[in-house]
Biopython code that builds the backbone (N, CA, C, O; Angstrom):
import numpy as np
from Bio.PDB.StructureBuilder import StructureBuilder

atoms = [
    (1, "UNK", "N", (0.847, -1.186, 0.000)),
    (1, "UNK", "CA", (0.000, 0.000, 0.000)),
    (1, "UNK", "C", (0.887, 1.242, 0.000)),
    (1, "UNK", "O", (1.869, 1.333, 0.737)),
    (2, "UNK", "N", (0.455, 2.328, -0.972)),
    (2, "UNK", "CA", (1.622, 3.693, -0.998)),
    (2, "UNK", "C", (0.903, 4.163, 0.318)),
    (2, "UNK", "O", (0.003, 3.691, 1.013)),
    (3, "UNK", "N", (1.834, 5.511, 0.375)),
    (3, "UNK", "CA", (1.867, 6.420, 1.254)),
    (3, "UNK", "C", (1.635, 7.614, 0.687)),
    (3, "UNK", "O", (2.385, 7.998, -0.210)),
    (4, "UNK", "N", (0.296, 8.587, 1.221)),
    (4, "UNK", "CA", (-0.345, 9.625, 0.840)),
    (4, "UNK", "C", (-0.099, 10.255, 1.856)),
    (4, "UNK", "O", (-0.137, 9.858, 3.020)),
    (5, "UNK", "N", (0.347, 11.978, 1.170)),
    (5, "UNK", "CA", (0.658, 13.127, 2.198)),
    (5, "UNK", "C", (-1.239, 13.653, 2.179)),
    (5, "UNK", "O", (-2.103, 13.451, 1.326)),
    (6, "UNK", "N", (-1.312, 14.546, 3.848)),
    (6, "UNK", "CA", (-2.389, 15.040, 3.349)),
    (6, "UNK", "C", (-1.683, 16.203, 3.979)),
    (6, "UNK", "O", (-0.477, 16.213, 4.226)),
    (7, "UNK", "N", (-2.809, 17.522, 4.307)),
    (7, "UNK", "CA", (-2.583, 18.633, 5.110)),
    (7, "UNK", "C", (-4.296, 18.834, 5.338)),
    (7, "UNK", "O", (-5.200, 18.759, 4.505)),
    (8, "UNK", "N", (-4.319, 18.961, 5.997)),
    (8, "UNK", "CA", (-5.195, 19.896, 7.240)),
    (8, "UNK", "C", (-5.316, 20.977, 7.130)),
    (8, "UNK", "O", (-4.451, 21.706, 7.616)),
    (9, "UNK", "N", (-6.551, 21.598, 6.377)),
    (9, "UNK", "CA", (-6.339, 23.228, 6.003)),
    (9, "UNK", "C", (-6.623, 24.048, 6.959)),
    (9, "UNK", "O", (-6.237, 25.212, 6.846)),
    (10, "UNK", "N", (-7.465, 23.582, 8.286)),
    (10, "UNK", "CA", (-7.812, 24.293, 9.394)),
    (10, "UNK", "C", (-6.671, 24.479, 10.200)),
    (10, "UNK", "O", (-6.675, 25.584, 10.742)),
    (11, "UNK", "N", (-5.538, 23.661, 10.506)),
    (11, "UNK", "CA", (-4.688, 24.058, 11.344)),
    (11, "UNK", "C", (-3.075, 24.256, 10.583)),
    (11, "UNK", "O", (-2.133, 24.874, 11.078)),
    (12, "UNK", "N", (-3.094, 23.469, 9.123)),
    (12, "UNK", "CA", (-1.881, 23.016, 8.379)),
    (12, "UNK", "C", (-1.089, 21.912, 8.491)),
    (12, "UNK", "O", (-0.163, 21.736, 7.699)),
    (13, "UNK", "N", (-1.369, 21.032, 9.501)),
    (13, "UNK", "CA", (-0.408, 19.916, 9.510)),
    (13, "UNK", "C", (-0.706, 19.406, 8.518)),
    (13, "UNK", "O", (-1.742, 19.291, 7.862)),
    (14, "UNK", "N", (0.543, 19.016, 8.418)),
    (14, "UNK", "CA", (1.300, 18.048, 6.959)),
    (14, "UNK", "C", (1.075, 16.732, 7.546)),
    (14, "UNK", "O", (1.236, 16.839, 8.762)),
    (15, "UNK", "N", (0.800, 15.645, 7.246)),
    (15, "UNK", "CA", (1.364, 14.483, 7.593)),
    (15, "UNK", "C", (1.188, 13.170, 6.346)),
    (15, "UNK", "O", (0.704, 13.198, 5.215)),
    (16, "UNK", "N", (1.741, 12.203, 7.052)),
    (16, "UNK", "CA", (1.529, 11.107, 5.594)),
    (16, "UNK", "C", (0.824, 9.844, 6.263)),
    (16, "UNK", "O", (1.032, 9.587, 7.449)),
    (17, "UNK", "N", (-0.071, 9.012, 5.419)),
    (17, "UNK", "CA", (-0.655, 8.098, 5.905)),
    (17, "UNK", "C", (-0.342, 7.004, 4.543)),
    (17, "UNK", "O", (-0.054, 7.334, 3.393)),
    (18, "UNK", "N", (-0.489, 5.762, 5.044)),
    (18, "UNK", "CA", (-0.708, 4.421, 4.592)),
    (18, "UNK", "C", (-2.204, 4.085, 4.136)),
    (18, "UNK", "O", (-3.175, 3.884, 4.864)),
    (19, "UNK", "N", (-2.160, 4.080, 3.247)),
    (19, "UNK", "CA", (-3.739, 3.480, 2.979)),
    (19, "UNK", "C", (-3.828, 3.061, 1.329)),
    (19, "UNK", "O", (-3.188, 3.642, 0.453)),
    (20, "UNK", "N", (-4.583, 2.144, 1.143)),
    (20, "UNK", "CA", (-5.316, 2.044, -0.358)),
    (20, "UNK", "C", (-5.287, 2.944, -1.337)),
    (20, "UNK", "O", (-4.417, 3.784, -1.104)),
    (21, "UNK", "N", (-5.835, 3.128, -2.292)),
    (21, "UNK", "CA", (-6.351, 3.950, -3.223)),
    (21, "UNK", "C", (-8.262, 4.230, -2.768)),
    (21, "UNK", "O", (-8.752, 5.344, -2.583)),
    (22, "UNK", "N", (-8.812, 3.273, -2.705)),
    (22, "UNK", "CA", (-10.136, 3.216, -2.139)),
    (22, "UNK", "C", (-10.286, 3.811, -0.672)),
    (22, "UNK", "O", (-11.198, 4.635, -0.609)),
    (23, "UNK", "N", (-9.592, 3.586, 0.553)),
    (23, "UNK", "CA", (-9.014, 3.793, 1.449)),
    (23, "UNK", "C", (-9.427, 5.376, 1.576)),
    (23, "UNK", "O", (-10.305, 5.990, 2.183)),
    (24, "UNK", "N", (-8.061, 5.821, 0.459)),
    (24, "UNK", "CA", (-7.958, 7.518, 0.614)),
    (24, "UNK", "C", (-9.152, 8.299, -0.108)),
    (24, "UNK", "O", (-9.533, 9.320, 0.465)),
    (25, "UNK", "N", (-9.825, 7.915, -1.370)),
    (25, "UNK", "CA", (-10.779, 8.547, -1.846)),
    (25, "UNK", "C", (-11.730, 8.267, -0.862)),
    (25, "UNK", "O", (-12.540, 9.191, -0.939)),
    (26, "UNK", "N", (-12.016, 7.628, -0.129)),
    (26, "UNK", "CA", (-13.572, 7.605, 1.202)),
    (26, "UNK", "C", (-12.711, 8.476, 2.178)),
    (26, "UNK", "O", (-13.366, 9.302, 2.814)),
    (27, "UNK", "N", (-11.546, 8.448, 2.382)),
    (27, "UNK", "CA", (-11.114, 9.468, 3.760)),
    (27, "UNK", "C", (-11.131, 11.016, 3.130)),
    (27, "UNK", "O", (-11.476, 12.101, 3.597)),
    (28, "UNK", "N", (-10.743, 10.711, 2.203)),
    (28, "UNK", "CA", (-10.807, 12.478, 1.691)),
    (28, "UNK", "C", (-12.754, 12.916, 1.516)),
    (28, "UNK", "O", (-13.216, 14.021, 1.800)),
    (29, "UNK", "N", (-13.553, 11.763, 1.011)),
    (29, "UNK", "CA", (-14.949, 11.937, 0.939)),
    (29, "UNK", "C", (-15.719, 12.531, 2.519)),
    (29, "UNK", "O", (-16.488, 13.487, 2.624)),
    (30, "UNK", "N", (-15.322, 11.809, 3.399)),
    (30, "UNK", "CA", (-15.588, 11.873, 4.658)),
    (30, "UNK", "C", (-14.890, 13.434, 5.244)),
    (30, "UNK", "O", (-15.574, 14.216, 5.904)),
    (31, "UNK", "N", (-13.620, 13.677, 4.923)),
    (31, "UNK", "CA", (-12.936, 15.027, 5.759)),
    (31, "UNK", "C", (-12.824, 15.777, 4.969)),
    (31, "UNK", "O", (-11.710, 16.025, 4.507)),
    (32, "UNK", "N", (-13.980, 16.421, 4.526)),
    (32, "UNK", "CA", (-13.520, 17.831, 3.904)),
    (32, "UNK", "C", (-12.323, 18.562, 4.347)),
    (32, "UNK", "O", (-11.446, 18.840, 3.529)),
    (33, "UNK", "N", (-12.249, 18.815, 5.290)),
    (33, "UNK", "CA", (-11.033, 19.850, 5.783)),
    (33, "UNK", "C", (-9.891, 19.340, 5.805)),
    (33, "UNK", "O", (-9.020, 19.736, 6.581)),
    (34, "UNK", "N", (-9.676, 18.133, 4.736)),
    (34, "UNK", "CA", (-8.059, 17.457, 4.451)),
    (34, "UNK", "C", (-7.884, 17.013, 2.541)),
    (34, "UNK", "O", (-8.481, 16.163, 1.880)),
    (35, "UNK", "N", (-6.972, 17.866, 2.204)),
    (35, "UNK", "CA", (-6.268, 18.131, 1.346)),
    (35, "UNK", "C", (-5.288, 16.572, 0.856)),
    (35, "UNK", "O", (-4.717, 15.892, 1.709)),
    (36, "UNK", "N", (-5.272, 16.329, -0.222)),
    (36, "UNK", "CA", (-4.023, 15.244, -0.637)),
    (36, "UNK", "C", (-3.002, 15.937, -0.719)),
    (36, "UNK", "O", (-3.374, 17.108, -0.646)),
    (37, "UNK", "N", (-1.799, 15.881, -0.841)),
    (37, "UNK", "CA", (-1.013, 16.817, -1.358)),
    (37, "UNK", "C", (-0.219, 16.126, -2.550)),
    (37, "UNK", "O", (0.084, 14.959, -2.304)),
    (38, "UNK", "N", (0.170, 16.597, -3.762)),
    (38, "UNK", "CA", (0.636, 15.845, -4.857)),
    (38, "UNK", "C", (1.634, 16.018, -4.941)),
    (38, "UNK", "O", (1.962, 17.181, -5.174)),
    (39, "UNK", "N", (2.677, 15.005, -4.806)),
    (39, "UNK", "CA", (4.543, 15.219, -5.083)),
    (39, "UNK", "C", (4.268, 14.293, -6.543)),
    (39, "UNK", "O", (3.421, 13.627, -7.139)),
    (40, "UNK", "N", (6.013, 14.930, -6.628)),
    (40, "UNK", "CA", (6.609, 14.249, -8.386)),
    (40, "UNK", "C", (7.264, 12.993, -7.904)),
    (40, "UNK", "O", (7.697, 13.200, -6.770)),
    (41, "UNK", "N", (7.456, 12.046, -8.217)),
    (41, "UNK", "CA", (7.491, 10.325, -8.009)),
    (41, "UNK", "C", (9.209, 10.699, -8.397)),
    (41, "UNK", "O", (9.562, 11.616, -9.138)),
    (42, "UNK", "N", (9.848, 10.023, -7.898)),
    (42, "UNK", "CA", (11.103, 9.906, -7.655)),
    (42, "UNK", "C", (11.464, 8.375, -8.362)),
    (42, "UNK", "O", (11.310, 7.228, -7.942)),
    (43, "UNK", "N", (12.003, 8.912, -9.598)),
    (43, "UNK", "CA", (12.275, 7.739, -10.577)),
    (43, "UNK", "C", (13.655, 7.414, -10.722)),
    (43, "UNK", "O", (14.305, 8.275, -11.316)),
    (44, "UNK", "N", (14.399, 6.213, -10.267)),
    (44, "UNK", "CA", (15.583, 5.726, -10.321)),
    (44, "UNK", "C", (15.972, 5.449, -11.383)),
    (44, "UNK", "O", (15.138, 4.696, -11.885)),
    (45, "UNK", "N", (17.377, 5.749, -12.539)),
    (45, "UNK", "CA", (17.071, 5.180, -14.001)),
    (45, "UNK", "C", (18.616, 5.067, -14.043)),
    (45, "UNK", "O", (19.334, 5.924, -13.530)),
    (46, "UNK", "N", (19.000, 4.186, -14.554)),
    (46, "UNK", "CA", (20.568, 3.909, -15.458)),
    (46, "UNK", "C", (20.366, 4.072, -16.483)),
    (46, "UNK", "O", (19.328, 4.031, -17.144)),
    (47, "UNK", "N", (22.218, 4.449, -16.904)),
    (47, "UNK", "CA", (22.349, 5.373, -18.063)),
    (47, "UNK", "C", (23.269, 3.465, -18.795)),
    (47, "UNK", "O", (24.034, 2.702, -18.205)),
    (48, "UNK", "N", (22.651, 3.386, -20.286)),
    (48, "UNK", "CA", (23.197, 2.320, -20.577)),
    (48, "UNK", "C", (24.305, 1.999, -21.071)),
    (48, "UNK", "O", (24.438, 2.089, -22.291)),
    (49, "UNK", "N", (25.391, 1.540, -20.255)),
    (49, "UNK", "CA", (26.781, 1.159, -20.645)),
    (49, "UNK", "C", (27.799, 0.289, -20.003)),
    (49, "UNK", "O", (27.802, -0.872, -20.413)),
    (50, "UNK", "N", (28.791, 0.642, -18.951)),
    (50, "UNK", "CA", (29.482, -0.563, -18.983)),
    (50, "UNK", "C", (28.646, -0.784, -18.037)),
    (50, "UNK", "O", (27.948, -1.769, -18.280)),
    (51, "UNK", "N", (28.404, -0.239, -16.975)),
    (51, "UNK", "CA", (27.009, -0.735, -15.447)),
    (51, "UNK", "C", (25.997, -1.102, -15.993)),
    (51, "UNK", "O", (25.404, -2.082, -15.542)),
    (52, "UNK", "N", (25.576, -0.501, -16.980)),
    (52, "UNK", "CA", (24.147, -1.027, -17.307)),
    (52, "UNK", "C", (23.848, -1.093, -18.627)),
    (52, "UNK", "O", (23.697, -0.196, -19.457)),
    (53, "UNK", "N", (23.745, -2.938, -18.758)),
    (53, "UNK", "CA", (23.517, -3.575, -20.194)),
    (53, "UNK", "C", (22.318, -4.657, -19.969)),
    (53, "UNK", "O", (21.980, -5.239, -18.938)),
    (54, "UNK", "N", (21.769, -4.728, -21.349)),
    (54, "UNK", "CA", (20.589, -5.333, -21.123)),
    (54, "UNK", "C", (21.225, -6.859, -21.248)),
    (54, "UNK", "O", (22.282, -6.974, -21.868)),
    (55, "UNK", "N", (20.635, -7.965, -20.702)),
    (55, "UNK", "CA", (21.343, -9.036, -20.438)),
    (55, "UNK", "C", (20.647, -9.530, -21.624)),
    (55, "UNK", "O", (19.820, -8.961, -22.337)),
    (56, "UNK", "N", (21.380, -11.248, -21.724)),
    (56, "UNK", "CA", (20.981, -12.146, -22.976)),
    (56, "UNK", "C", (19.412, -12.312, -22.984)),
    (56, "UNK", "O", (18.717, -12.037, -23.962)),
    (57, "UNK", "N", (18.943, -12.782, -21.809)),
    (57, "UNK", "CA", (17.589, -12.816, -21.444)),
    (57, "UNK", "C", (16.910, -11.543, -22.194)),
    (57, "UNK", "O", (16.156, -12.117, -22.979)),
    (58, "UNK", "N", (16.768, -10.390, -22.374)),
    (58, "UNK", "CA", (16.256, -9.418, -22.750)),
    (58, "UNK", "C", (15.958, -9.572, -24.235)),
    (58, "UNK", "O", (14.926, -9.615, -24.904)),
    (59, "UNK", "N", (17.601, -9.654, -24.557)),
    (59, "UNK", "CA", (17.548, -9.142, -26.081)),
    (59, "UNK", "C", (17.166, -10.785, -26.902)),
    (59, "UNK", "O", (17.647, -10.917, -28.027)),
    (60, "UNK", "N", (16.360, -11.929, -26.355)),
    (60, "UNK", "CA", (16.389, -12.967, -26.725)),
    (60, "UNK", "C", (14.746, -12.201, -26.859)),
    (60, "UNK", "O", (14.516, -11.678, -27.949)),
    (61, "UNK", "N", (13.554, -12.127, -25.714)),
    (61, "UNK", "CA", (12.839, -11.383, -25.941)),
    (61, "UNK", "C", (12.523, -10.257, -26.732)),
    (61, "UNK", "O", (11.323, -10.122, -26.971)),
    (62, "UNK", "N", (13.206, -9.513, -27.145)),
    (62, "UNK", "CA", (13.452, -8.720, -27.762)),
    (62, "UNK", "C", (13.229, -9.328, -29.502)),
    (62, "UNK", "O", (12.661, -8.763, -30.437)),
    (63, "UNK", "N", (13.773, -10.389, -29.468)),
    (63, "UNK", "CA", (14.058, -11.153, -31.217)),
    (63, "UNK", "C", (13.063, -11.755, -31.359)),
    (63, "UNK", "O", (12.544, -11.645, -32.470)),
    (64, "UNK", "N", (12.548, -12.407, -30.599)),
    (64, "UNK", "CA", (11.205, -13.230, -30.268)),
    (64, "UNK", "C", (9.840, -11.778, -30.999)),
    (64, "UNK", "O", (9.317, -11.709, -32.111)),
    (65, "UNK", "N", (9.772, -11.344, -30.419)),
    (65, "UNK", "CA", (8.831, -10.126, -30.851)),
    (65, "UNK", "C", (8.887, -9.583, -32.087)),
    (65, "UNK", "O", (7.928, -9.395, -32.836)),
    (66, "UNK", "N", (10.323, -9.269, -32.343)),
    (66, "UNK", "CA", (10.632, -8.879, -33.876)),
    (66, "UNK", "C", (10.107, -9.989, -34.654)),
    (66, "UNK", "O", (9.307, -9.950, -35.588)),
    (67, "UNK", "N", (10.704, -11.015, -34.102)),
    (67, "UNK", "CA", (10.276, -12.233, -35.062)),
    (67, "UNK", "C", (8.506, -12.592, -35.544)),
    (67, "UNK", "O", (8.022, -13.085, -36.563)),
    (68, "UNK", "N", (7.839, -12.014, -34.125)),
    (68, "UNK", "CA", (6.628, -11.764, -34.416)),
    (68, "UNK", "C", (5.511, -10.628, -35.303)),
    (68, "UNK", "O", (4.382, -10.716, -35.786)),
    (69, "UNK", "N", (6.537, -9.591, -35.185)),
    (69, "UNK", "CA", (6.491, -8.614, -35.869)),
    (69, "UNK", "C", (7.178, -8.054, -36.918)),
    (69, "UNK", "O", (7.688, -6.952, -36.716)),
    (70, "UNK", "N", (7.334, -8.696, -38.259)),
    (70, "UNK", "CA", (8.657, -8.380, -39.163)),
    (70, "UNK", "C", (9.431, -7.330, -39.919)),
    (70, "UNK", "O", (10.538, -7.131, -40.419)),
    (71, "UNK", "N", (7.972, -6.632, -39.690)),
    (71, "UNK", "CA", (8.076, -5.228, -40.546)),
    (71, "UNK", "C", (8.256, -3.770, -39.921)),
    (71, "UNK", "O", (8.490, -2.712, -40.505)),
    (72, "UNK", "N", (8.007, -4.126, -38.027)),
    (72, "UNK", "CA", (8.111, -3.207, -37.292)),
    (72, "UNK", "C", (9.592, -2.924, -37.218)),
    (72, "UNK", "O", (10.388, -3.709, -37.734)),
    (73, "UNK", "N", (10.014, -1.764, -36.559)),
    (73, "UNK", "CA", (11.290, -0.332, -36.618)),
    (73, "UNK", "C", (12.024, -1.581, -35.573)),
    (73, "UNK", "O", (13.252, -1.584, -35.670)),
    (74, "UNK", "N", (11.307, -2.891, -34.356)),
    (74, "UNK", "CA", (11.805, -3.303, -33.447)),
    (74, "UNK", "C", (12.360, -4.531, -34.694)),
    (74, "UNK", "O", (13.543, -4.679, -34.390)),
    (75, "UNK", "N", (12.212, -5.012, -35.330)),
    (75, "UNK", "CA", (12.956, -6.116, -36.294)),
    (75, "UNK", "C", (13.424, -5.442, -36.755)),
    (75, "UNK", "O", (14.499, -5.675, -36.202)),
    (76, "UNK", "N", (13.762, -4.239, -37.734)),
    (76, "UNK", "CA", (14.944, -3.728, -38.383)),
    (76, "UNK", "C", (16.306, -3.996, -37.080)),
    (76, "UNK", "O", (17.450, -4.274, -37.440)),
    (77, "UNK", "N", (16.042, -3.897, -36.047)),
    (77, "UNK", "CA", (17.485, -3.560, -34.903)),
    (77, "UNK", "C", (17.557, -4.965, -34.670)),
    (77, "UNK", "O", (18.511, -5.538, -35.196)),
    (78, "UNK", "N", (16.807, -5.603, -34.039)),
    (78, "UNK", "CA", (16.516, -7.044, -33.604)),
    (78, "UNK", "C", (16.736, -8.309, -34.025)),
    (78, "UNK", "O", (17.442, -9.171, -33.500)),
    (79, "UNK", "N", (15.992, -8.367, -35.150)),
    (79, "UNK", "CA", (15.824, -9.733, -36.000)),
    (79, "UNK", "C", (16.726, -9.804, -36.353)),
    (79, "UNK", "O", (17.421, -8.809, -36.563)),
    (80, "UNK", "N", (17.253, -11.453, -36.653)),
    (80, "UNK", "CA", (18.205, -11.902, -37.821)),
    (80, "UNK", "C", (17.569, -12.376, -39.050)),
    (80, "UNK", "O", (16.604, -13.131, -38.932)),
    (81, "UNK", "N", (17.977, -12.035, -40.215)),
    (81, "UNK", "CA", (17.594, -11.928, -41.261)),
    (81, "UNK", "C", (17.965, -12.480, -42.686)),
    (81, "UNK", "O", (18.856, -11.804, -43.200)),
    (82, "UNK", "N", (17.505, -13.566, -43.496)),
    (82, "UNK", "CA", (18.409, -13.916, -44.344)),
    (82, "UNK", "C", (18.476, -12.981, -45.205)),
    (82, "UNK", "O", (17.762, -11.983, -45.306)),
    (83, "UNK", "N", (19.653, -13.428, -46.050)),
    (83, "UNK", "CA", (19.966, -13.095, -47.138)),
    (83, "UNK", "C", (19.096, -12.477, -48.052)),
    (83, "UNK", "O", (19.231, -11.289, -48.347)),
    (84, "UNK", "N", (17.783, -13.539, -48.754)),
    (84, "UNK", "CA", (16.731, -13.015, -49.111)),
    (84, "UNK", "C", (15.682, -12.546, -48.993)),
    (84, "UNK", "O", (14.799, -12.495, -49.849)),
    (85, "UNK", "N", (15.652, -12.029, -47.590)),
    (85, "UNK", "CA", (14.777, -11.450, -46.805)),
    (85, "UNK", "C", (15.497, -9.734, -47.313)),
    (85, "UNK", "O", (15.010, -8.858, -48.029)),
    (86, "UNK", "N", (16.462, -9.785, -46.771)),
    (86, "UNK", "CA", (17.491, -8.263, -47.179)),
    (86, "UNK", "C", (17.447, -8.157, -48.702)),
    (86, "UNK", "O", (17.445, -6.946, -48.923)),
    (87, "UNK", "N", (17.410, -8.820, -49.872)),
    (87, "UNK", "CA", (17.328, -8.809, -51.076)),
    (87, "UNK", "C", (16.252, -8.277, -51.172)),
    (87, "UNK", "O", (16.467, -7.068, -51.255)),
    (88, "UNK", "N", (14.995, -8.517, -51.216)),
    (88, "UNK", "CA", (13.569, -8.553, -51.089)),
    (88, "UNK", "C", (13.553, -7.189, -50.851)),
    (88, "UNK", "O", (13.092, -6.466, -51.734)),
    (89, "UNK", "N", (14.017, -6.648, -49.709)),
    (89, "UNK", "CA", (13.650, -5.548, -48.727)),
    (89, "UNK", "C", (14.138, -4.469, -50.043)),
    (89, "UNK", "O", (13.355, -3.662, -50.544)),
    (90, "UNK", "N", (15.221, -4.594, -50.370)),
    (90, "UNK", "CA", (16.130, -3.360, -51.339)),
    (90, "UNK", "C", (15.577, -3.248, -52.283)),
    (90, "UNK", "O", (15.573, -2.078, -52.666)),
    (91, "UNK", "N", (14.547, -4.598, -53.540)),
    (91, "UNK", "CA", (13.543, -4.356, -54.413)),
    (91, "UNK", "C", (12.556, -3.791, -54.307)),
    (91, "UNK", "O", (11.993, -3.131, -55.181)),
    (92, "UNK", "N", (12.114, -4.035, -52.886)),
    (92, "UNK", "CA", (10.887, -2.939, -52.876)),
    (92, "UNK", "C", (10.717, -2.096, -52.832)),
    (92, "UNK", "O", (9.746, -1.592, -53.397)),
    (93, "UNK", "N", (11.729, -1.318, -51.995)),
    (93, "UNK", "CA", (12.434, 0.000, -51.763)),
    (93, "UNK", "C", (12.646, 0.464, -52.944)),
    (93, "UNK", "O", (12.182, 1.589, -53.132)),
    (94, "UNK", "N", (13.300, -0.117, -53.982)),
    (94, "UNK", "CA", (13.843, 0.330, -55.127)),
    (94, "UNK", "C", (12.263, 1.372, -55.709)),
    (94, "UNK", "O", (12.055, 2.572, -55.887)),
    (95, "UNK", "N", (11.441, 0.113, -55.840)),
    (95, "UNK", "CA", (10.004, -0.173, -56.787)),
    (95, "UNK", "C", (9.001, 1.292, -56.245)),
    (95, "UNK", "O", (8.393, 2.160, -56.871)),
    (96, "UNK", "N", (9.245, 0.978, -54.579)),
    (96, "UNK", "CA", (8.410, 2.318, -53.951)),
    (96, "UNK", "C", (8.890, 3.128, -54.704)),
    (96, "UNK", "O", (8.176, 3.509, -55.631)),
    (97, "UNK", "N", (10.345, 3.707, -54.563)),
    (97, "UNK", "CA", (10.729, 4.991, -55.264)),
    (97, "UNK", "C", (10.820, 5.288, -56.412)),
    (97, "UNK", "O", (11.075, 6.450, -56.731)),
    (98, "UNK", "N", (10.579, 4.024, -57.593)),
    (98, "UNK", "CA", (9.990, 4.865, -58.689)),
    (98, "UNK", "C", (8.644, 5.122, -58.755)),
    (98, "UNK", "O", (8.309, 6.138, -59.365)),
    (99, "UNK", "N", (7.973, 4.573, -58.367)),
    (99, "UNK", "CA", (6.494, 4.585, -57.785)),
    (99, "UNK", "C", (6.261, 6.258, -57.713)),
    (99, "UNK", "O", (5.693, 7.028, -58.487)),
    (100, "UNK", "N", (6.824, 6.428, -56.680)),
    (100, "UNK", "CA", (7.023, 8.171, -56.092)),
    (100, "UNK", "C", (7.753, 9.019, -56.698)),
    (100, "UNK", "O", (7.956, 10.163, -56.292)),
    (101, "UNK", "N", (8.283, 8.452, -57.880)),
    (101, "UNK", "CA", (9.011, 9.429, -58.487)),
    (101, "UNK", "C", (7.975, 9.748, -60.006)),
    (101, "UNK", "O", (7.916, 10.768, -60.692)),
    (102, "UNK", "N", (7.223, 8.385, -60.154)),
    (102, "UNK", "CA", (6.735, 8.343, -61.536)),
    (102, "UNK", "C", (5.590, 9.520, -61.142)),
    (102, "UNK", "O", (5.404, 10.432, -61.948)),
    (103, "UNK", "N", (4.685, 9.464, -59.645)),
    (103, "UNK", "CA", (3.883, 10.282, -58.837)),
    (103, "UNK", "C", (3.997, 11.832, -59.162)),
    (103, "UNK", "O", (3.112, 12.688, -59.151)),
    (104, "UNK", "N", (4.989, 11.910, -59.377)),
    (104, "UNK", "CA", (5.334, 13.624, -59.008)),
    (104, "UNK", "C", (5.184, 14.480, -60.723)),
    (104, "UNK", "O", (5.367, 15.693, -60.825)),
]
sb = StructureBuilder()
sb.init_structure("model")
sb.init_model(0)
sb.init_chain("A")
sb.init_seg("    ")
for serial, (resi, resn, name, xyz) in enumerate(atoms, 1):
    if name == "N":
        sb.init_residue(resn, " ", resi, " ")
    sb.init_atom(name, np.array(xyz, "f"), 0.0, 1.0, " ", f" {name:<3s}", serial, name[0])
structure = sb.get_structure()
């Protein structure tokens, strides 16, 4: 269960309580004269390099998905790809752009 600040507008105390989500919307329903107070969430993050690399486990997930998805921006980085899969890819490309060129 988080921890919710409130304040007390009749006297000002600050304090923090333990409770639910359900919990605090019936305590705030019940005490008009108590305030939530809203802070910014304090987010821990690594920067990715020699401390922090995504392990084999990840990027196996990672291929798995591409693999499910072939055409998404996450298989261009991801997937392994044959030969004529990459052949394929450069004809079409080719074909779009006269396409768009014949367009204009």
């Amino acid at each position: 269960m988080p921890f919710y600040t409130f304040e007390n507008k009749k006297t000002g105390k600050v304090y923090d309580e333990m409770m639910s989500i359900s919990e605090m919307e019936s305590y705030l329903k019940k005490n008009k004269h108590i305030k939530q107070q809203v802070h910014t969430v304090n987010i821990v993050g690594g920067i990715q390099g020699i401390t922090h690399k995504n392990d084999q486990g990840f990027k196996e997930v990672l291929s798995k998905v591409a693999e499910a998805h072939p055409r998404s921006a996450l298989a261009k980085e991801h997937r392994k790809r044959t030969i004529k899969e990459v052949q394929t890819e450069r004809v079409i490309k080719k074909h779009v752009a006269k396409r768009l060129a014949k367009s204009k």
